[in-house]
FIMITOR-194492 format. One record per residue (C-alpha): x, y, z; residue in three letters. Coordinates in Angstrom, 2 decimals. Layout:
<dotis>
@xx X yy Y zz Z type ala
...
</dotis>
This chain:
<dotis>
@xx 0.00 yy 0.00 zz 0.00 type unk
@xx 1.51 yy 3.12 zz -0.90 type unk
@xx 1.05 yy 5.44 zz 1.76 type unk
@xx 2.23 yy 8.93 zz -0.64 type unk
@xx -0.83 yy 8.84 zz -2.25 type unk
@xx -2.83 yy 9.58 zz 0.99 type unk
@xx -0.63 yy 12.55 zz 1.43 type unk
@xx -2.99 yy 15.55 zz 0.31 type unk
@xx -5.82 yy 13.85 zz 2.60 type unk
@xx -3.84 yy 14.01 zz 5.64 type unk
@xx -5.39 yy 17.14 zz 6.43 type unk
@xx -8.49 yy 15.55 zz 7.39 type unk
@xx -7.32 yy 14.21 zz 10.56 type unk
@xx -4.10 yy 16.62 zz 10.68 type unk
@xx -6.29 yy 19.28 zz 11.93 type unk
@xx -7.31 yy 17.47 zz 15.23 type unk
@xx -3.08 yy 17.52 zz 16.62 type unk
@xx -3.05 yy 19.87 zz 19.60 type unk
@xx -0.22 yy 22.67 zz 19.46 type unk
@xx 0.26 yy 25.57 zz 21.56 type unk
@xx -1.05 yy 28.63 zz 19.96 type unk
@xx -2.32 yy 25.82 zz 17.22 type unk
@xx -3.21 yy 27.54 zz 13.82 type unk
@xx -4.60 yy 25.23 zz 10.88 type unk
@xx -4.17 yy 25.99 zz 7.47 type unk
@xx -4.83 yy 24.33 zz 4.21 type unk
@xx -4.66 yy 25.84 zz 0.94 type unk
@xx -6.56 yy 24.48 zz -1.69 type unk
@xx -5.61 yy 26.07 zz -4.68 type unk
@xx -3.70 yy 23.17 zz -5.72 type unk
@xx -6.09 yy 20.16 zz -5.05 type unk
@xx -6.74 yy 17.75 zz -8.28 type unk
@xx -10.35 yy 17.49 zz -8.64 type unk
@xx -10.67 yy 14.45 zz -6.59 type unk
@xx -9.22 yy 15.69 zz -3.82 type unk
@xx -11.08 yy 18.63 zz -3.40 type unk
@xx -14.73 yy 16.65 zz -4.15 type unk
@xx -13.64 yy 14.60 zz -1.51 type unk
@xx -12.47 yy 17.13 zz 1.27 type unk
@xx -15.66 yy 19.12 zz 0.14 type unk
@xx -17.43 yy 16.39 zz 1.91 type unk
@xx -15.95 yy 13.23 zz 3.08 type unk
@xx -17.28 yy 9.69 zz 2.77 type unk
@xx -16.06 yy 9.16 zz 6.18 type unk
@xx -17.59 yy 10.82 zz 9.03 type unk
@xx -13.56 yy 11.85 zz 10.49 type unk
@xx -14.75 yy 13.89 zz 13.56 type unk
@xx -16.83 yy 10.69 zz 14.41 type unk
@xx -14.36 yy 8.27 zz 14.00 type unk
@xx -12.05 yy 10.98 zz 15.70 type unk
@xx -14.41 yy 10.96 zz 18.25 type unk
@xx -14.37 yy 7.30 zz 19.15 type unk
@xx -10.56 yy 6.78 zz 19.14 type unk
@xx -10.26 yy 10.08 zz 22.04 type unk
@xx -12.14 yy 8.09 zz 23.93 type unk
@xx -10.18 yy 4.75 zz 23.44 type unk
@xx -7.23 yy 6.24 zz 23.38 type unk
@xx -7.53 yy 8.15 zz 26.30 type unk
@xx -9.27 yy 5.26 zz 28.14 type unk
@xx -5.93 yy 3.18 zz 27.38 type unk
@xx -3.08 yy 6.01 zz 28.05 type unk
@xx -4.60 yy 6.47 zz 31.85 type unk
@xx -4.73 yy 2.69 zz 32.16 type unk
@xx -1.35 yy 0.94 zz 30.60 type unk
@xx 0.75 yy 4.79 zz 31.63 type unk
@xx 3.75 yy 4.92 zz 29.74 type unk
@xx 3.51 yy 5.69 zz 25.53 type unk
@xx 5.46 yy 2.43 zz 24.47 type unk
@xx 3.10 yy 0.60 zz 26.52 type unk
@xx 0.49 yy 2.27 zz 24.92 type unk
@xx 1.80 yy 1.77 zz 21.23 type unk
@xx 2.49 yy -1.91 zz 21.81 type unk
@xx -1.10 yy -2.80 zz 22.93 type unk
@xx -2.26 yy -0.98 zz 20.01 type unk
@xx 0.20 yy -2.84 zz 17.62 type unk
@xx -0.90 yy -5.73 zz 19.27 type unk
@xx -4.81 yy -5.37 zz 18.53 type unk
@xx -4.20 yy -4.02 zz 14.97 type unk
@xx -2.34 yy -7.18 zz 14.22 type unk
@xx -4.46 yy -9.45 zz 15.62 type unk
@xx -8.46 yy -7.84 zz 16.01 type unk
@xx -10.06 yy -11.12 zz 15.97 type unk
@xx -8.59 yy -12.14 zz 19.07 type unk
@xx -11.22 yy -11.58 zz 22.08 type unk
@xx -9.20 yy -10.48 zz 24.68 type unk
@xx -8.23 yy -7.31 zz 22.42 type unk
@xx -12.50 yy -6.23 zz 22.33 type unk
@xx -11.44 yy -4.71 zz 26.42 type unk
@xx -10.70 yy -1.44 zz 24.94 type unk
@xx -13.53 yy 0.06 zz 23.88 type unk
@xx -16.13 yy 3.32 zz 23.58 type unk
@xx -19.87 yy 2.69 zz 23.46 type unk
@xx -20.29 yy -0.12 zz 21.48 type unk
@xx -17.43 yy 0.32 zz 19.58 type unk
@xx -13.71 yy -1.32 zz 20.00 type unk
@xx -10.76 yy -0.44 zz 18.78 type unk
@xx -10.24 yy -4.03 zz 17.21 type unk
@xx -13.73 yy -3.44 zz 16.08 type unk
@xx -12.20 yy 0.02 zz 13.91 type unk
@xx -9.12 yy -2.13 zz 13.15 type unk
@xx -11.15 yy -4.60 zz 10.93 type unk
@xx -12.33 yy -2.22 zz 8.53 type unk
@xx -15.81 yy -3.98 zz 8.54 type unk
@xx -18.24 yy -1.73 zz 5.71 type unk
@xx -21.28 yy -3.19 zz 7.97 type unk
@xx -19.95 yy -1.85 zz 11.55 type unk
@xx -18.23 yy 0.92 zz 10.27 type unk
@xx -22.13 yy 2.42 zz 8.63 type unk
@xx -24.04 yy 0.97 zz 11.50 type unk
@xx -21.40 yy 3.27 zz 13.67 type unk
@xx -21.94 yy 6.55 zz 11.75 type unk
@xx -18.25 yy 6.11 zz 10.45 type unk
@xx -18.87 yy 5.80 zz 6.55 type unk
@xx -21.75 yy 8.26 zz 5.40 type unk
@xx -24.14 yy 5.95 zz 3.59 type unk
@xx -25.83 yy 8.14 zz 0.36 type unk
@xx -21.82 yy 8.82 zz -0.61 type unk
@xx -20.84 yy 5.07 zz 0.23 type unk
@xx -24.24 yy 3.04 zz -0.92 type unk
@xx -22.55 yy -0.75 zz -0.54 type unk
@xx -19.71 yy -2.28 zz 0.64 type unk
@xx -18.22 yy -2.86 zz -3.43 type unk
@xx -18.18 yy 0.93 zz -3.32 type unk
@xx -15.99 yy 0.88 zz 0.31 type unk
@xx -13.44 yy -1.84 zz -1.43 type unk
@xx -13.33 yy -0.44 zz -5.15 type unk
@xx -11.78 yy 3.19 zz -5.95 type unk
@xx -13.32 yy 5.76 zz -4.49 type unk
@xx -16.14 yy 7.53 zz -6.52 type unk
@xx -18.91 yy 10.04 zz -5.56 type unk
@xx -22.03 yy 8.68 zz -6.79 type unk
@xx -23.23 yy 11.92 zz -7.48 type unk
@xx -20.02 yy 12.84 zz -9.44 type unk
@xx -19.31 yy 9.73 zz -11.08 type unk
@xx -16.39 yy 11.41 zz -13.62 type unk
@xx -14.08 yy 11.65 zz -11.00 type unk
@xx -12.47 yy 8.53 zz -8.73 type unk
@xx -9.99 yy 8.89 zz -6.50 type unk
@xx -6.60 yy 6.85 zz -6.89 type unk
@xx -7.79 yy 4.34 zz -3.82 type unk
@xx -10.58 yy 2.65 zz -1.70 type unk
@xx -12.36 yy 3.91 zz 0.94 type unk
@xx -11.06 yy 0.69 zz 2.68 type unk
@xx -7.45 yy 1.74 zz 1.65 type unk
@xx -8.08 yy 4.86 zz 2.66 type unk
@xx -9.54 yy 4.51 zz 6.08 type unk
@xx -6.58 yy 1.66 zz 7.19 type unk
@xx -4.13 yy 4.14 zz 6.12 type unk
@xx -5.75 yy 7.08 zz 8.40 type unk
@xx -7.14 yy 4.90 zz 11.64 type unk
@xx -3.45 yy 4.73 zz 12.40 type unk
@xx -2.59 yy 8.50 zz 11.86 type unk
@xx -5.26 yy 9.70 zz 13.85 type unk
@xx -4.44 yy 7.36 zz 16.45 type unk
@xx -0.79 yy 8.34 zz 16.46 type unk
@xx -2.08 yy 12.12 zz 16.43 type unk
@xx -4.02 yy 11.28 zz 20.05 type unk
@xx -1.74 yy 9.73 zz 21.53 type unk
@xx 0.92 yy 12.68 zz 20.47 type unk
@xx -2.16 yy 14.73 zz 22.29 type unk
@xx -2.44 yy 13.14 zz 25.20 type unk
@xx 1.40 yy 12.61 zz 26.22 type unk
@xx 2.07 yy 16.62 zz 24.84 type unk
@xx -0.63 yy 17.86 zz 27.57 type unk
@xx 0.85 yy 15.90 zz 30.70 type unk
</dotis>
């Protein structure tokens, strides 16, 4: 999986990172069509999922303390999400392996993917496409997409968490 593409969507979860004095900016101007149809309004519901993983991540920086600690348990439950005893970290109804699957079904039933831009599941696991702009696809999946960013925005709240002690 080639992680460069994803580069010019970063932004997406980019802006939730905590900095003193913390100014976002994003220009534009130089977007391919794609990428500004789908900034304009994601597929995935960010400040949702973003939502979830503060929780979670929060919820498992107070318990395990230290950040390696942290990062291993994580590495742990994204490598192996089937594995029952790695459903313990969790918000709502939602787990962390849960997110770590990728599952179309859970991820809609959760108000991750937003349904009339994301009809099916073949339109989570083919290249991205707006049904209501069907001449322009983006260069991935949804499903590429999201495993590429659960980590980021993970990485970005933990970096939160640890930067406010």
């Amino acid at each position: 999986m080639d992680k460069d593409k994803f580069t010019k969507y970063y932004p997406l979860v980019d802006c939730f990172i905590r900095k003193k004095n913390f100014q976002y900016y994003y220009d534009d101007k130089d977007d391919e069509d794609e990428v500004f149809l789908f900034k304009l309004e994601s597929p995935l519901e960010i400040a949702v999922l973003m939502n979830y993983l503060r929780f979670i991540i929060t919820d498992m920086c107070n318990e395990l303390g230290d950040r390696e600690t942290v990062e291993k348990e994580i590495k742990k439950i994204q490598n192996n999400p089937d594995d029952l005893n790695n459903k313990k970290y969790k918000y709502k109804k939602v787990s962390l392996s849960e997110l770590f699957k990728a599952n179309y079904t859970f991820l809609r039933k959760n108000v991750i993917i937003r349904s009339p831009l994301v009809p099916n599941e073949e339109a989570f696991n083919k290249n991205f496409s707006r049904p209501d702009v069907p001449n322009i696809t983006c260069p991935f999946s949804l499903k590429e997409f999201y495993l590429v960013i659960l980590p980021r925005a993970i990485n970005i709240l933990i970096n939160n968490y640890y930067s406010n002690l």
